[in-house]
N, C-alpha and C positions, 0 to 999 in steps of 0.2 A: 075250916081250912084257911090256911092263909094266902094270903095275894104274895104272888112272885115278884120278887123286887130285881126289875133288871139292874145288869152287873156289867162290866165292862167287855168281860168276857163273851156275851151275848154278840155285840158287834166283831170279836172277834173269832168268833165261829162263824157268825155268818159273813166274812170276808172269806176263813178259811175253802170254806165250803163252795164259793164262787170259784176257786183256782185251783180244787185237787179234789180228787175223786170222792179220798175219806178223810179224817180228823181224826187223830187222837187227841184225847181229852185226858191230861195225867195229872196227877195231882193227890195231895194227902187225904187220908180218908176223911168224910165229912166235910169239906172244903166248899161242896156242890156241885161237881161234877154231873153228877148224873140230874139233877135236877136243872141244872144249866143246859144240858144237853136234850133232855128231855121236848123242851120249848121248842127248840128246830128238828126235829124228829117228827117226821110221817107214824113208823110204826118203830115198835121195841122190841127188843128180846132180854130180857133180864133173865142171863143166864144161870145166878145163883139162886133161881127163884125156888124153895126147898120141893115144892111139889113137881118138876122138870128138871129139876139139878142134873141128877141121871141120864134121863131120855136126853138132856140137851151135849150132853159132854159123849155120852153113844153116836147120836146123829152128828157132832162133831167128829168124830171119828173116823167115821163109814161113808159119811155122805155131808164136806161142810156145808156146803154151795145153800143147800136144803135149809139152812138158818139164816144165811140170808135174804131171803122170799121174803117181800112185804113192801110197801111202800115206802118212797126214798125222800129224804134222808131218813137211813134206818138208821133206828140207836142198836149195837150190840153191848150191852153191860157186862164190865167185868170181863171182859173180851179176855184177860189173859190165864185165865180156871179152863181154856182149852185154847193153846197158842197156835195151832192148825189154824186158826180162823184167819187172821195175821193172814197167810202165805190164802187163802180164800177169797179175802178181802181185794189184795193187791190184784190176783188173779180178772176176779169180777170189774175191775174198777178198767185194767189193759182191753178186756174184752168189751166192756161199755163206751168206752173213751169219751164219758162224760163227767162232768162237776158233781158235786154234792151229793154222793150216793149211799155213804156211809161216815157213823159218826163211832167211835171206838173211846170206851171210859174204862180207865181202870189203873187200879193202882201206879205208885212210883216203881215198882220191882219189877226190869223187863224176864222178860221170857228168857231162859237159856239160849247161847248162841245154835246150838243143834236144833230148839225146837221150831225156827221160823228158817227160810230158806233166804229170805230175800229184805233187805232192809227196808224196803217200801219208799226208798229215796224217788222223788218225782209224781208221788203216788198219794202220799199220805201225809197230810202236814201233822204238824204237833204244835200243842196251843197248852200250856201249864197253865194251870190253876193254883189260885191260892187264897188261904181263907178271907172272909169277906172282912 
């Protein structure tokens, strides 16, 4: 396995993460997103994981709140393969009304404007990536 070579990004999630509840982490695929994100993250959810793919976009559905359970900062991977999480996220962060309590990775293509309710202005920074 390789040693993780800090990036500049690093510092700048972990600024992000001091002054708003969640991060999103966007950026082209393979870039390192989620590997950079990884590093400050408590626990994960990799949602396109093929053996939960399913079950995690169900429990998306029916119950988000339920995927983000876990130690903070959570990583949600790929956050946007179930865009509910988004209006979950914001949610969680208003009722916490603390820092650094989620990290969000996923591609450059947002969500449709009907599938998120709330822009997450106040709530949610945004940190681009770009390859190394």
């Amino acid at each position: 396995m390789e040693t993780y070579r800090k990036r500049i990004a690093d510092g700048l999630l972990a600024e992000a993460l001091e002054v708003k509840g969640a991060v999103l982490v966007e950026g082209l695929k393979w870039c390192g997103k989620t590997t950079t994100a990884e590093q400050a993250a408590k626990s994960v959810l990799y949602l396109d994981e093929p053996d939960r793919r399913e079950q995690n976009l169900e429990l998306a559905a029916v119950r988000p709140s339920r995927l983000l359970e876990g130690d903070r900062p959570r990583l949600i991977d790929e956050w946007q393969i179930a865009p509910q999480l988004w209006d979950a996220v914001r949610h969680a962060v208003d009722r916490a009304r603390a820092q650094g309590l989620f990290i969000l990775t996923g591609s450059t293509v947002p969500p449709k404007a009907d599938e998120t309710l709330h822009t997450g202005i106040g709530r949610i920074a945004r940190l681009r990536m770009r390859t190394m």
